[in-house]
PDB file of N, CA, C and O in Angstrom:
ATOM      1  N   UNK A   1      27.558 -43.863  26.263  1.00  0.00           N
ATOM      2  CA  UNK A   1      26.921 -42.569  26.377  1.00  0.00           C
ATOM      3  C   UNK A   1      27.028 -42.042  27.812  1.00  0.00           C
ATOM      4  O   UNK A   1      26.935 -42.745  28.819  1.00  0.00           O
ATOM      5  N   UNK A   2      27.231 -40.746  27.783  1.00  0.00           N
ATOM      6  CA  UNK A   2      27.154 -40.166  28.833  1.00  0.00           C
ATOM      7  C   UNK A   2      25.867 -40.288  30.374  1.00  0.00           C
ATOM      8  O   UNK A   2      26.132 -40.016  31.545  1.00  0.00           O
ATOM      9  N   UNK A   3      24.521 -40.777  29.815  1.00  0.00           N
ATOM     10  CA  UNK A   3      23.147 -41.591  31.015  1.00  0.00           C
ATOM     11  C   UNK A   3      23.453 -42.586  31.344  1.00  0.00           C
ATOM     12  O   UNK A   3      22.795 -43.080  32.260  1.00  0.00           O
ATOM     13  N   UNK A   4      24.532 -43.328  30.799  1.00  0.00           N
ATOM     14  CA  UNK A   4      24.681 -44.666  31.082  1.00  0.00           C
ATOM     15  C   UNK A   4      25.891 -44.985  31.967  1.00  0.00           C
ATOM     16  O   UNK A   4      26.714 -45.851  31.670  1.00  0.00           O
ATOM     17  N   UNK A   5      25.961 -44.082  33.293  1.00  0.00           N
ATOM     18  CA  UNK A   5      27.021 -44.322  34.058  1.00  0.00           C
ATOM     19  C   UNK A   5      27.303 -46.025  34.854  1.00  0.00           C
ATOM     20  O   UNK A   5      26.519 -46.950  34.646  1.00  0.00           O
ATOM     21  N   UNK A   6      28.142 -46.120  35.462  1.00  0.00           N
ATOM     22  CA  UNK A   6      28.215 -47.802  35.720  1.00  0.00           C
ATOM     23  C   UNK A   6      28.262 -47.508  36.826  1.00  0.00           C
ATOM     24  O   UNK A   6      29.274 -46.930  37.223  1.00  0.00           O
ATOM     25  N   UNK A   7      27.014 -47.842  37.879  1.00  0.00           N
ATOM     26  CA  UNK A   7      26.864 -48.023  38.953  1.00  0.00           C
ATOM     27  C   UNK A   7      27.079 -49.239  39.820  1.00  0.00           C
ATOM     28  O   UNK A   7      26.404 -50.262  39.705  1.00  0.00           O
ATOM     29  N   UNK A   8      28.175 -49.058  40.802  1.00  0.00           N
ATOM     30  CA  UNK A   8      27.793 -50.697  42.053  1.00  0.00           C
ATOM     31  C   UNK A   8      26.476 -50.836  42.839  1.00  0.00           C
ATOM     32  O   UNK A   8      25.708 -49.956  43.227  1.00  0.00           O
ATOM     33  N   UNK A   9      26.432 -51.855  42.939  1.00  0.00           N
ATOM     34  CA  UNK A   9      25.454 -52.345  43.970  1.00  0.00           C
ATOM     35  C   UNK A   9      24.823 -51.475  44.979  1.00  0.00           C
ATOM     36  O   UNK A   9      23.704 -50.976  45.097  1.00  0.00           O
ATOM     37  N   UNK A  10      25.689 -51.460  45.526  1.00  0.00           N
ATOM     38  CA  UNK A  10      25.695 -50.057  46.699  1.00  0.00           C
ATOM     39  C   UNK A  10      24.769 -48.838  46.670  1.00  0.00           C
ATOM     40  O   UNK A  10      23.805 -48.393  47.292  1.00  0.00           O
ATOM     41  N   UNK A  11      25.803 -48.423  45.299  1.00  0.00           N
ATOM     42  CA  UNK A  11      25.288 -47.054  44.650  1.00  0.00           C
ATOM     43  C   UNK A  11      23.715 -47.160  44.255  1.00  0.00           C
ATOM     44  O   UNK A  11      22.839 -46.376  44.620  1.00  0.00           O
ATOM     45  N   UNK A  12      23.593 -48.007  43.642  1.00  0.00           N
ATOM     46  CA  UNK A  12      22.368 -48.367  43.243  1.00  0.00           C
ATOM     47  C   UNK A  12      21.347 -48.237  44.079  1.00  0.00           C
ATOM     48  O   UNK A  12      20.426 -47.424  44.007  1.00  0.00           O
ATOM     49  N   UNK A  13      21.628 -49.479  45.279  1.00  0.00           N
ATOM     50  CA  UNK A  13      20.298 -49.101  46.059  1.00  0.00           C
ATOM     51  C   UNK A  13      20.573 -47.988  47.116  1.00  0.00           C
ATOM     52  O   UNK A  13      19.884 -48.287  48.092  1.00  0.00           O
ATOM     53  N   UNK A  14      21.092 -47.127  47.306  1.00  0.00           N
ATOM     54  CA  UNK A  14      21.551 -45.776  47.309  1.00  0.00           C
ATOM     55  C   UNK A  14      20.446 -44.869  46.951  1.00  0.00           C
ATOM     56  O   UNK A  14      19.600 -44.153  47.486  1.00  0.00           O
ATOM     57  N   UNK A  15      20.839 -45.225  45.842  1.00  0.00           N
ATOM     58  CA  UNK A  15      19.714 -44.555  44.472  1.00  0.00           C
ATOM     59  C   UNK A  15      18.464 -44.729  44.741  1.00  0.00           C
ATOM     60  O   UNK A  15      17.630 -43.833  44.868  1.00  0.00           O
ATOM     61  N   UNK A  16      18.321 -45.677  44.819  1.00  0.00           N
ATOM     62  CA  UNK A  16      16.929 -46.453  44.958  1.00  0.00           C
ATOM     63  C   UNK A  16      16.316 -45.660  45.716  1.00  0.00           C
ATOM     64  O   UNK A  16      15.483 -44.827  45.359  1.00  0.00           O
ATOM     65  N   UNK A  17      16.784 -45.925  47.066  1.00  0.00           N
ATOM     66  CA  UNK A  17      16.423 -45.385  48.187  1.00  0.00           C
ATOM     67  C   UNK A  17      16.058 -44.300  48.027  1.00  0.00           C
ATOM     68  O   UNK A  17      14.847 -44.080  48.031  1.00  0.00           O
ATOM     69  N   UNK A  18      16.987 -43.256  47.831  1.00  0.00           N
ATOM     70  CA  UNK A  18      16.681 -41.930  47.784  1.00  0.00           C
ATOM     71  C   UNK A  18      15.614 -41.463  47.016  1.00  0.00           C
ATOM     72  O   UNK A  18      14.782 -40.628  47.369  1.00  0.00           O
ATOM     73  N   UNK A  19      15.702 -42.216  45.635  1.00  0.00           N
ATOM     74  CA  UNK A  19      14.356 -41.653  45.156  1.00  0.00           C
ATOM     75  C   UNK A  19      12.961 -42.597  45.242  1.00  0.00           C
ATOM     76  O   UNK A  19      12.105 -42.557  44.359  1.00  0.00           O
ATOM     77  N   UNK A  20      12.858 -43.490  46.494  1.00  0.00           N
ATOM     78  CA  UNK A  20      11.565 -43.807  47.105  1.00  0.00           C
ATOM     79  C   UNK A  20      11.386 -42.726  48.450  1.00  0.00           C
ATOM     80  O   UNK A  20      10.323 -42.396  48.975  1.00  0.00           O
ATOM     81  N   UNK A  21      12.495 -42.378  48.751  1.00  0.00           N
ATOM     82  CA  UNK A  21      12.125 -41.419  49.899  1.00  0.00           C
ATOM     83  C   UNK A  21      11.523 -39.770  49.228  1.00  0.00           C
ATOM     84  O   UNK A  21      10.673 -38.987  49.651  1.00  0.00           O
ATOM     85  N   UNK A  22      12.236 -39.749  48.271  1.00  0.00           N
ATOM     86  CA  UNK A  22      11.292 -38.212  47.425  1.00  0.00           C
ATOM     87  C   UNK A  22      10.198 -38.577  46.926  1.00  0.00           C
ATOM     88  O   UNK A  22       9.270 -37.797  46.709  1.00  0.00           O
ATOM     89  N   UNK A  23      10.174 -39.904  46.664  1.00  0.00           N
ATOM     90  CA  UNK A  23       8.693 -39.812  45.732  1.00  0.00           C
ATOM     91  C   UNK A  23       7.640 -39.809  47.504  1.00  0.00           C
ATOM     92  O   UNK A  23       6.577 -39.213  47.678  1.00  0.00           O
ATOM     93  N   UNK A  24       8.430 -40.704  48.600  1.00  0.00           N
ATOM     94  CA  UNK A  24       7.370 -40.516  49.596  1.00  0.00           C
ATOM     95  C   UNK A  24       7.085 -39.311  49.634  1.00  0.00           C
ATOM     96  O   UNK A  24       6.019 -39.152  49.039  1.00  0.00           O
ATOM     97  N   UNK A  25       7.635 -38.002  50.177  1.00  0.00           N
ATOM     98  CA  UNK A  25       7.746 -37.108  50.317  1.00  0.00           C
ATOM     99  C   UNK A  25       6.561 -36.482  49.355  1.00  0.00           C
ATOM    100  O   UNK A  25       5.385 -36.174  49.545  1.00  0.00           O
ATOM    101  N   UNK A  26       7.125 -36.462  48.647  1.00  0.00           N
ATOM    102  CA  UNK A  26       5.673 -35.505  47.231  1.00  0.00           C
ATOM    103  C   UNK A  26       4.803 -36.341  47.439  1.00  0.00           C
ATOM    104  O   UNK A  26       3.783 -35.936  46.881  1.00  0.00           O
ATOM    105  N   UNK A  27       4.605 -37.395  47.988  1.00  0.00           N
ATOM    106  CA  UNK A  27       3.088 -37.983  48.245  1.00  0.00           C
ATOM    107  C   UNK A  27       2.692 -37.253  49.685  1.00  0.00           C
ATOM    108  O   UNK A  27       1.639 -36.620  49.756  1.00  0.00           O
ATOM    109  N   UNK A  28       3.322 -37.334  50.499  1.00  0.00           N
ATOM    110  CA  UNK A  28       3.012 -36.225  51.886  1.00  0.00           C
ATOM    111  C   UNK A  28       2.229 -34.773  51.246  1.00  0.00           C
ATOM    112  O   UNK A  28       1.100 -34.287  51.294  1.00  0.00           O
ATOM    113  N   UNK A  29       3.598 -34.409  50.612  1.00  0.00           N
ATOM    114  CA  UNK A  29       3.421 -33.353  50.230  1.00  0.00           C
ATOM    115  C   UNK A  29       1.543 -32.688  49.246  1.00  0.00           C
ATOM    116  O   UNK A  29       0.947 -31.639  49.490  1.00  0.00           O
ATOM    117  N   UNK A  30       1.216 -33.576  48.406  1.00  0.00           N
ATOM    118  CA  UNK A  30       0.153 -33.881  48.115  1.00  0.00           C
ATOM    119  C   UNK A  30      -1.078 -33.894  48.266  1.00  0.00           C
ATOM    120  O   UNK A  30      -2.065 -33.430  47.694  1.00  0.00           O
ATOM    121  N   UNK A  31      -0.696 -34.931  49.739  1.00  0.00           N
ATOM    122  CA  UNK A  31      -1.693 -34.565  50.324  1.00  0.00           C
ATOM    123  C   UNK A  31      -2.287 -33.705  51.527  1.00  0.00           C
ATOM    124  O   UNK A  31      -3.422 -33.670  52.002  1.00  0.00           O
ATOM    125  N   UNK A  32      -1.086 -33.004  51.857  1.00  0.00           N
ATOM    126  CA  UNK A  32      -0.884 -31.866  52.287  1.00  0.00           C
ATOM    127  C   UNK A  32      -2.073 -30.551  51.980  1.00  0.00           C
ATOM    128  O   UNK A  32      -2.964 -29.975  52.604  1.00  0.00           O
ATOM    129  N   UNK A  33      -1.551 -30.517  50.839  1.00  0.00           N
ATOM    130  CA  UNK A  33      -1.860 -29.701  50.067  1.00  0.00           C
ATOM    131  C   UNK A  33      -3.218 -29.843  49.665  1.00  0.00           C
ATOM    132  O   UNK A  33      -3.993 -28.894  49.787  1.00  0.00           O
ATOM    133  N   UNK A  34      -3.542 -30.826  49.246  1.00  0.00           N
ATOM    134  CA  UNK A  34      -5.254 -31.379  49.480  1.00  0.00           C
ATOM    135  C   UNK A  34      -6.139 -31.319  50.758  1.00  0.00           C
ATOM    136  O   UNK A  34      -7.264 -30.820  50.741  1.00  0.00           O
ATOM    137  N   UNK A  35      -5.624 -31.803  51.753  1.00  0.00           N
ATOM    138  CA  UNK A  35      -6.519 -31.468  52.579  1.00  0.00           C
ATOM    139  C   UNK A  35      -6.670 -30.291  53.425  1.00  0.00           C
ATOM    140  O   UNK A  35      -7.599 -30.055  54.198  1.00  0.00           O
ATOM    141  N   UNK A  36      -5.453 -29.454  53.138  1.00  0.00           N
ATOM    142  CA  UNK A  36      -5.637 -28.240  53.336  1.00  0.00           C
ATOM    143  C   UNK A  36      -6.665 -27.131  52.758  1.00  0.00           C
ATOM    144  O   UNK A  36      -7.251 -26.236  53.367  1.00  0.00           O
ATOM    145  N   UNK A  37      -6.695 -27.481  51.383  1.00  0.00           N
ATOM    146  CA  UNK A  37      -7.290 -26.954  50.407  1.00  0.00           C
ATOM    147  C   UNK A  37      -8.894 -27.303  50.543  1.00  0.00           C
ATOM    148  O   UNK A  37      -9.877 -26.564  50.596  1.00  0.00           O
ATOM    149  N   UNK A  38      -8.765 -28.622  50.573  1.00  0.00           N
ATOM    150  CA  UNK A  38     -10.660 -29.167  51.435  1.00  0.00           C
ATOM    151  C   UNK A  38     -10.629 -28.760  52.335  1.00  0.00           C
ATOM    152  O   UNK A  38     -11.712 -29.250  52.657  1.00  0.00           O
ATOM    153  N   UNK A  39     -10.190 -27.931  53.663  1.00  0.00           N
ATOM    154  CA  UNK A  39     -10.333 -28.106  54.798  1.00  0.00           C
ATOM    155  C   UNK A  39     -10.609 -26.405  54.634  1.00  0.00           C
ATOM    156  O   UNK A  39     -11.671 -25.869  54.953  1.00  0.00           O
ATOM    157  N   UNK A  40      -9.500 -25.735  54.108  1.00  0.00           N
ATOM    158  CA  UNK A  40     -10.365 -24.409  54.638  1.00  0.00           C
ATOM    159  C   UNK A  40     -11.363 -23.978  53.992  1.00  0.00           C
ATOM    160  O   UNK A  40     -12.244 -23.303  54.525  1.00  0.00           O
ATOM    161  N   UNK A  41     -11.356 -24.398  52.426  1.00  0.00           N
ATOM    162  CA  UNK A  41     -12.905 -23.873  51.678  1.00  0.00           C
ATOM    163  C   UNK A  41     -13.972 -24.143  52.679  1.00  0.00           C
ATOM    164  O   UNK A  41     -14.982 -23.452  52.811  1.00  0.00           O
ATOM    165  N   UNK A  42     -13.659 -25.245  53.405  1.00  0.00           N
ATOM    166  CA  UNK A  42     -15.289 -26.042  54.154  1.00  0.00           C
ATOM    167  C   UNK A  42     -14.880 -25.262  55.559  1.00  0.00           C
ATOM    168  O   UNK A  42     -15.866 -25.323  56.293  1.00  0.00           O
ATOM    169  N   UNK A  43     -14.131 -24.772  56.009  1.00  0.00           N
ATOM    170  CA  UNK A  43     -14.202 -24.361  57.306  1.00  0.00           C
ATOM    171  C   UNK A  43     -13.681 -23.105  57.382  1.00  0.00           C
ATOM    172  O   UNK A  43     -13.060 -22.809  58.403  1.00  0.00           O
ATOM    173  N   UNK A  44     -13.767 -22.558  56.784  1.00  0.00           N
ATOM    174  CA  UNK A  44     -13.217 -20.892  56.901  1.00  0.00           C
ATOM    175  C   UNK A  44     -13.978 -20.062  55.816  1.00  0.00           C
ATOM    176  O   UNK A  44     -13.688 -19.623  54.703  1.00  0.00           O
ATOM    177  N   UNK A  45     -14.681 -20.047  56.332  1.00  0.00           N
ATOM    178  CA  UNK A  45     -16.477 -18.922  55.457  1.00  0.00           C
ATOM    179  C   UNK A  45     -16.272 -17.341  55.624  1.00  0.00           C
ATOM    180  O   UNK A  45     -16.943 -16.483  55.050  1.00  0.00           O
ATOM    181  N   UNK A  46     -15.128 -17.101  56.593  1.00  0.00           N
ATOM    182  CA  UNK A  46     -14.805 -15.429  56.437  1.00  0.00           C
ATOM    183  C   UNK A  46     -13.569 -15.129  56.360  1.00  0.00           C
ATOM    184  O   UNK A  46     -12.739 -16.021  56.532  1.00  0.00           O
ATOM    185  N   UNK A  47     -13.170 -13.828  56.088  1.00  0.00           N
ATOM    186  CA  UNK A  47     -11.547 -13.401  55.941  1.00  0.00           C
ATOM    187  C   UNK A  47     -11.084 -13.323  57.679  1.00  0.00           C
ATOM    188  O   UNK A  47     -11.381 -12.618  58.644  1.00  0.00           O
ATOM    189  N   UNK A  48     -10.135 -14.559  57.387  1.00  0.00           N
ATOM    190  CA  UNK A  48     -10.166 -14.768  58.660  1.00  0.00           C
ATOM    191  C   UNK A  48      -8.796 -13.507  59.657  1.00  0.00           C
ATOM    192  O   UNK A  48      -7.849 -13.034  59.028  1.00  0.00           O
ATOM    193  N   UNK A  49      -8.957 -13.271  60.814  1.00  0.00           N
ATOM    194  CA  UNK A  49      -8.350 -12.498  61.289  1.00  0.00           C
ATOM    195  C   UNK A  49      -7.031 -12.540  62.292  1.00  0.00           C
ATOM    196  O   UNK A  49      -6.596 -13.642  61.961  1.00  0.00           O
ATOM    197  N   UNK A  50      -6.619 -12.324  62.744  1.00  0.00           N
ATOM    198  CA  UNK A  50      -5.310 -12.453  63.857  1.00  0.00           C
ATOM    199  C   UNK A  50      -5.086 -14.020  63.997  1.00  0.00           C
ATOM    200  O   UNK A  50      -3.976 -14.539  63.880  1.00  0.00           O
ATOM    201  N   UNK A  51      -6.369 -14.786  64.284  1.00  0.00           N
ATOM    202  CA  UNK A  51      -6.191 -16.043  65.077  1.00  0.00           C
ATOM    203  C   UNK A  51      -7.624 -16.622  64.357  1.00  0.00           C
ATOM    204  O   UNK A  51      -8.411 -15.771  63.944  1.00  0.00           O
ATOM    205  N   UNK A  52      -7.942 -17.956  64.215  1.00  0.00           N
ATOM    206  CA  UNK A  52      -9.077 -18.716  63.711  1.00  0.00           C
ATOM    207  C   UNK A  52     -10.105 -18.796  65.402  1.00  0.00           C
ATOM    208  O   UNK A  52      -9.859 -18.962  66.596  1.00  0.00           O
ATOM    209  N   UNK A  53     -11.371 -18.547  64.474  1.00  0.00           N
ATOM    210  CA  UNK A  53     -11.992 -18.591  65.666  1.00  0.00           C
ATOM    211  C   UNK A  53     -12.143 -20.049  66.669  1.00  0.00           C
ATOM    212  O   UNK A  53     -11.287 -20.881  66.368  1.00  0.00           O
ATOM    213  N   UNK A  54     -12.783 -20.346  67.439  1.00  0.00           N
ATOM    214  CA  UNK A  54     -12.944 -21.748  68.096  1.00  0.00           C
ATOM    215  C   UNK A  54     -13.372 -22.731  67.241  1.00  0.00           C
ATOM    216  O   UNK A  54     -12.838 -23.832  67.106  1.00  0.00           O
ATOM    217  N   UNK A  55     -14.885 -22.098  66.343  1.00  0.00           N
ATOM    218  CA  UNK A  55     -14.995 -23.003  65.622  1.00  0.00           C
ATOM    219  C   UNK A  55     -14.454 -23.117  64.505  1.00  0.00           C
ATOM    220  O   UNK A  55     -14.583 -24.285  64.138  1.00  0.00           O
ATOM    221  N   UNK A  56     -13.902 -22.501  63.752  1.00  0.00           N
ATOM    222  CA  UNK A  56     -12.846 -22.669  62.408  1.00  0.00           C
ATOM    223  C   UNK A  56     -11.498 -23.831  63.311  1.00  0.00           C
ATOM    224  O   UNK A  56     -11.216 -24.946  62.873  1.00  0.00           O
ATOM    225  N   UNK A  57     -11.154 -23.505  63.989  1.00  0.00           N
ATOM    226  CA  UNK A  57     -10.272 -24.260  65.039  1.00  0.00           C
ATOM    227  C   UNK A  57     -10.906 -25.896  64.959  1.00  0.00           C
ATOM    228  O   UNK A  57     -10.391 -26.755  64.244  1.00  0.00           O
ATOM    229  N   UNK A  58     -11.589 -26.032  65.452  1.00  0.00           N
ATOM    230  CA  UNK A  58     -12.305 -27.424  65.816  1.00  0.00           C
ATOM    231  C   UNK A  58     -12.636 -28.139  64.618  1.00  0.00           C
ATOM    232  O   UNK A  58     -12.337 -29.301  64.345  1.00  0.00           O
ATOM    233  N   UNK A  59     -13.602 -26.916  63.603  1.00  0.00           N
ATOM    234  CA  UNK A  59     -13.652 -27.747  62.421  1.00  0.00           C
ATOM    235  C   UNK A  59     -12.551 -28.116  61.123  1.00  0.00           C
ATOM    236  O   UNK A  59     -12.776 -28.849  60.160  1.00  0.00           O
ATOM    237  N   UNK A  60     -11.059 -27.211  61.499  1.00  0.00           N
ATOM    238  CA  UNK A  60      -9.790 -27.852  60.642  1.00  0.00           C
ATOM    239  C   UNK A  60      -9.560 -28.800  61.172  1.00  0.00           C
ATOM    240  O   UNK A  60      -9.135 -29.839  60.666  1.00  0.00           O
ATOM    241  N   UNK A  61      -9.856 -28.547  62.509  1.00  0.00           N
ATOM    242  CA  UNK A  61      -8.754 -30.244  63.293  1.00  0.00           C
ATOM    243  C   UNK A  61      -9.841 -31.398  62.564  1.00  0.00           C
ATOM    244  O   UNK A  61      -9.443 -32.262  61.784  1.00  0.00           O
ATOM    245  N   UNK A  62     -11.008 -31.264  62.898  1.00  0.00           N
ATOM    246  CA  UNK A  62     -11.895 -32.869  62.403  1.00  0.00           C
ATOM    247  C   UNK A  62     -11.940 -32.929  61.157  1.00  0.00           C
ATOM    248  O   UNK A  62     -12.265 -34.034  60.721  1.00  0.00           O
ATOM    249  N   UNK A  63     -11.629 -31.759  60.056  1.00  0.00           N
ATOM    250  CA  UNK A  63     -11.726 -32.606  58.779  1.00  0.00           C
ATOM    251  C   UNK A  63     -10.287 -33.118  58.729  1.00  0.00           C
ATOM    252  O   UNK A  63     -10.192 -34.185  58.122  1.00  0.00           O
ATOM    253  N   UNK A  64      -9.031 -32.578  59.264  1.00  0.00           N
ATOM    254  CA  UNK A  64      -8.243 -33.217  58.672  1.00  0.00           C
ATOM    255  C   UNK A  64      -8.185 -34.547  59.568  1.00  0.00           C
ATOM    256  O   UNK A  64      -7.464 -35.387  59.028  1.00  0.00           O
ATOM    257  N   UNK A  65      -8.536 -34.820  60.338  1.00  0.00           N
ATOM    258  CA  UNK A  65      -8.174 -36.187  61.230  1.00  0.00           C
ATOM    259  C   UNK A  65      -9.306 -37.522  60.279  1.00  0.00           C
ATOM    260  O   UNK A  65      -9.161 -38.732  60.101  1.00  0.00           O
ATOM    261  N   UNK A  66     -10.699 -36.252  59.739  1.00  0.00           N
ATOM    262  CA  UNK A  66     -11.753 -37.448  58.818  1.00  0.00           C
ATOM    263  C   UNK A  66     -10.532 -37.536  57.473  1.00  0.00           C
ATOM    264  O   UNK A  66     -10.270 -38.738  57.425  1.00  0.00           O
ATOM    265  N   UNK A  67     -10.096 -37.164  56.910  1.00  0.00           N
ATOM    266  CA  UNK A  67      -9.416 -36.939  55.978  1.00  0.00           C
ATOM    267  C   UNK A  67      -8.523 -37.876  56.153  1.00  0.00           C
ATOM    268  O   UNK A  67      -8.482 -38.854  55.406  1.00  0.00           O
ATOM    269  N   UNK A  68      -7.645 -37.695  57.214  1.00  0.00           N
ATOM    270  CA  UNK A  68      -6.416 -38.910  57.659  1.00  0.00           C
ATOM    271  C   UNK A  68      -7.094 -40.700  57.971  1.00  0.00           C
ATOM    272  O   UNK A  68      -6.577 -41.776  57.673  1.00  0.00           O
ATOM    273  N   UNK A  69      -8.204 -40.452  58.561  1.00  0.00           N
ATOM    274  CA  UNK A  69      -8.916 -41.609  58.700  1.00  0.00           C
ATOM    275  C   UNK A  69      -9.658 -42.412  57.866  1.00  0.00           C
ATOM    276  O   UNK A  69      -9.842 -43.629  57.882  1.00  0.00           O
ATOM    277  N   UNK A  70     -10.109 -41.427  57.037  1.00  0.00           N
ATOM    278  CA  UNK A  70     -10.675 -41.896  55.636  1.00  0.00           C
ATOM    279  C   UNK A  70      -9.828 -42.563  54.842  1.00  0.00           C
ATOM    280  O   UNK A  70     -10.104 -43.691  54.434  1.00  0.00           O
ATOM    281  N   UNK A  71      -8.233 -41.678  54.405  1.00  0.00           N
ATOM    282  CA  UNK A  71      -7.202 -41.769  53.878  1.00  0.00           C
ATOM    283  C   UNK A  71      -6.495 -43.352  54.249  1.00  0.00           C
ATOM    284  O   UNK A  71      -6.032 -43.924  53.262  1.00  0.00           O
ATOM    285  N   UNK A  72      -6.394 -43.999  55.420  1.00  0.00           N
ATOM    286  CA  UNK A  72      -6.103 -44.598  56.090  1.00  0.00           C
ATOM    287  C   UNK A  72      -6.775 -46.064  56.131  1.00  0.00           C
ATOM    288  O   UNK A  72      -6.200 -47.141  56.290  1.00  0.00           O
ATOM    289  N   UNK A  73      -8.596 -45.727  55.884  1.00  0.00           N
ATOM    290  CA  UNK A  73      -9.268 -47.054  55.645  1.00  0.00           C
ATOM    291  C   UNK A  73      -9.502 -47.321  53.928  1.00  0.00           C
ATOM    292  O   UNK A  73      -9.719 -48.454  53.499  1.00  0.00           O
ATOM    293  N   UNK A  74      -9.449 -46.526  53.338  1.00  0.00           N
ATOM    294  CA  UNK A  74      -8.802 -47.231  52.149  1.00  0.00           C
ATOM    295  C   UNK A  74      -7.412 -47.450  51.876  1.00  0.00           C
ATOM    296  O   UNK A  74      -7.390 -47.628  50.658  1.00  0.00           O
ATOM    297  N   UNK A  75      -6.358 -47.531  52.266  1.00  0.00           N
ATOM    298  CA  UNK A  75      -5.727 -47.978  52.328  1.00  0.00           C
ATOM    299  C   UNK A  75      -5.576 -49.512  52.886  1.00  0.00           C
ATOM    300  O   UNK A  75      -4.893 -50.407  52.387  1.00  0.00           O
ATOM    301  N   UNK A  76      -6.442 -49.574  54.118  1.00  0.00           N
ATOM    302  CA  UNK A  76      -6.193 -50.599  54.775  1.00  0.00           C
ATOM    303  C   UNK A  76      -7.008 -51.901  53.701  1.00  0.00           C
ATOM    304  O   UNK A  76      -6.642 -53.062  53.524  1.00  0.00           O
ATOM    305  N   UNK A  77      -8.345 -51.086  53.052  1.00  0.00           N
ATOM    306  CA  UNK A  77      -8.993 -51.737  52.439  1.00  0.00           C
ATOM    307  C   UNK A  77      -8.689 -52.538  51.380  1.00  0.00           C
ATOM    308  O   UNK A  77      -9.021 -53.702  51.155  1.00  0.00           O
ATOM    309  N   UNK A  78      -7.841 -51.575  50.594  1.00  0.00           N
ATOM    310  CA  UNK A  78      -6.906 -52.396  49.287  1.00  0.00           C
ATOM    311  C   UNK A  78      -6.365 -52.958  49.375  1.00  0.00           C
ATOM    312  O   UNK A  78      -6.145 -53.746  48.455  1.00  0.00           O
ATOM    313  N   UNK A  79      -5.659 -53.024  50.630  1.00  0.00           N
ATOM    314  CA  UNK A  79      -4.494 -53.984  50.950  1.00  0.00           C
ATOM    315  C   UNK A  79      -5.223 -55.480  51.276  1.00  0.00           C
ATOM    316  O   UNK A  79      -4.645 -56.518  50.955  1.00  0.00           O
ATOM    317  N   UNK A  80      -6.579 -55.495  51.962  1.00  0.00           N
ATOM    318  CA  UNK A  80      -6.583 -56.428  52.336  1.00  0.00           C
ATOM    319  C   UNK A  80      -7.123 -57.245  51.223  1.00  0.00           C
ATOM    320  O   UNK A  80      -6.763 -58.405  51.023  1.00  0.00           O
ATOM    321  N   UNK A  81      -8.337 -56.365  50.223  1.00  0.00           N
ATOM    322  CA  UNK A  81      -8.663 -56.747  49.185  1.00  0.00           C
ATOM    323  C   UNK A  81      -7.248 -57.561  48.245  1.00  0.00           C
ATOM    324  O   UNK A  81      -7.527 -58.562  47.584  1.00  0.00           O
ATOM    325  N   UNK A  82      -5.913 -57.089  48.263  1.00  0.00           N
ATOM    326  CA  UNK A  82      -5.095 -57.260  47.091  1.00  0.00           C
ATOM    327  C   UNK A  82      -4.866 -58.812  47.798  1.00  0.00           C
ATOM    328  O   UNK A  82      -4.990 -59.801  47.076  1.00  0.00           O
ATOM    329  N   UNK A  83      -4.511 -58.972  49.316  1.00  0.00           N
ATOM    330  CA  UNK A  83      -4.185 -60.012  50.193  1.00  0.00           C
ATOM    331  C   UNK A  83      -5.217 -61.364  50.090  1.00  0.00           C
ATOM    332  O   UNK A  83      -4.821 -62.529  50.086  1.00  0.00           O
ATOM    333  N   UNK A  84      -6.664 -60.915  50.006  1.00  0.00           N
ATOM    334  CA  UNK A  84      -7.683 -62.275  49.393  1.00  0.00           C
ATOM    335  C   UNK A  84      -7.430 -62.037  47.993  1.00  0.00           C
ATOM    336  O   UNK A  84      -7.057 -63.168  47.681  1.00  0.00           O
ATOM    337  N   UNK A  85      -7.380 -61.478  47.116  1.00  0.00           N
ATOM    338  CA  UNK A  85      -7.116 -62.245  45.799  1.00  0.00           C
ATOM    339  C   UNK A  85      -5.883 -62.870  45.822  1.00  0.00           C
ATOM    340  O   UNK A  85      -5.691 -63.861  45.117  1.00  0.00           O
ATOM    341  N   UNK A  86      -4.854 -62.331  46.681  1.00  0.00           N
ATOM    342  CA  UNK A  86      -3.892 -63.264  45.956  1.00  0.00           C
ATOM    343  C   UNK A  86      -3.821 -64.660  46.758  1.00  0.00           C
ATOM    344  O   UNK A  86      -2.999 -65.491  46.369  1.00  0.00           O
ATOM    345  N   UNK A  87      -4.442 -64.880  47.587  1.00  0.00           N
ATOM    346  CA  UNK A  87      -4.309 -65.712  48.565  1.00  0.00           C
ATOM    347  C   UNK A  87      -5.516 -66.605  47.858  1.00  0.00           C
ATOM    348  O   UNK A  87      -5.811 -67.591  48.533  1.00  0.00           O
ATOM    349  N   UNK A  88      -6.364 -66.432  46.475  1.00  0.00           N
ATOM    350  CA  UNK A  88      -7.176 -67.147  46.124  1.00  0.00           C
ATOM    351  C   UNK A  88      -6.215 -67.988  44.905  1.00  0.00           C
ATOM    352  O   UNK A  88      -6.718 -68.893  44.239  1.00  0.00           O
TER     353      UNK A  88
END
C-alpha cells in the first residue's frame, strides 16, 4: 500500500526527530497561549491604550514568570516522584 513506504534507519530517526521537535513546539505553543490568556484577563482591567501602563507592565511580567515557575515545580515534582517509585 501506498502508507507503507520503506524507510532506512536514518530516515526514520529523521522522522522521529522532526516530529518530537513539532510536537515540542505545539507544547510551547500552548502554553503560550495559556498564559497569555491568564495573564491579561488578570492584569489588564481596561481597554488598554498606546502602551500598558506600569502596573499592567509589572503585573504581566510576574504572572508569567509565577506561571513559568509554577510550570517548572511540577515538573520537577513528577519527575522526582516517577524517580522514587521506580527506584522502589
Amino acid at each position: 500500500m501506498a502508507d507503507q513506504l520503506p524507510l532506512d534507519d536514518a530516515t526514520k530517526k529523521e522522522l522521529q526527530t522532526f516530529m518530537e521537535n513539532e510536537q515540542a513546539q505545539q507544547r510551547l505553543n500552548a502554553s503560550i497561549h495559556s498564559f497569555t490568556s491568564m495573564c491579561w484577563d488578570k492584569c489588564i482591567t481596561a481597554t488598554p491604550g498606546n502602551s500598558f501602563s506600569r502596573s499592567e507592565s509589572s503585573c504581566l511580567a510576574n504572572c508569567v514568570e509565577r506561571f513559568l515557575d509554577t510550570s517548572l515545580y511540577i515538573v520537577n515534582r513528577i519527575e522526582h516522584q516517577r524517580v522514587q517509585s521506580g527506584a522502589q
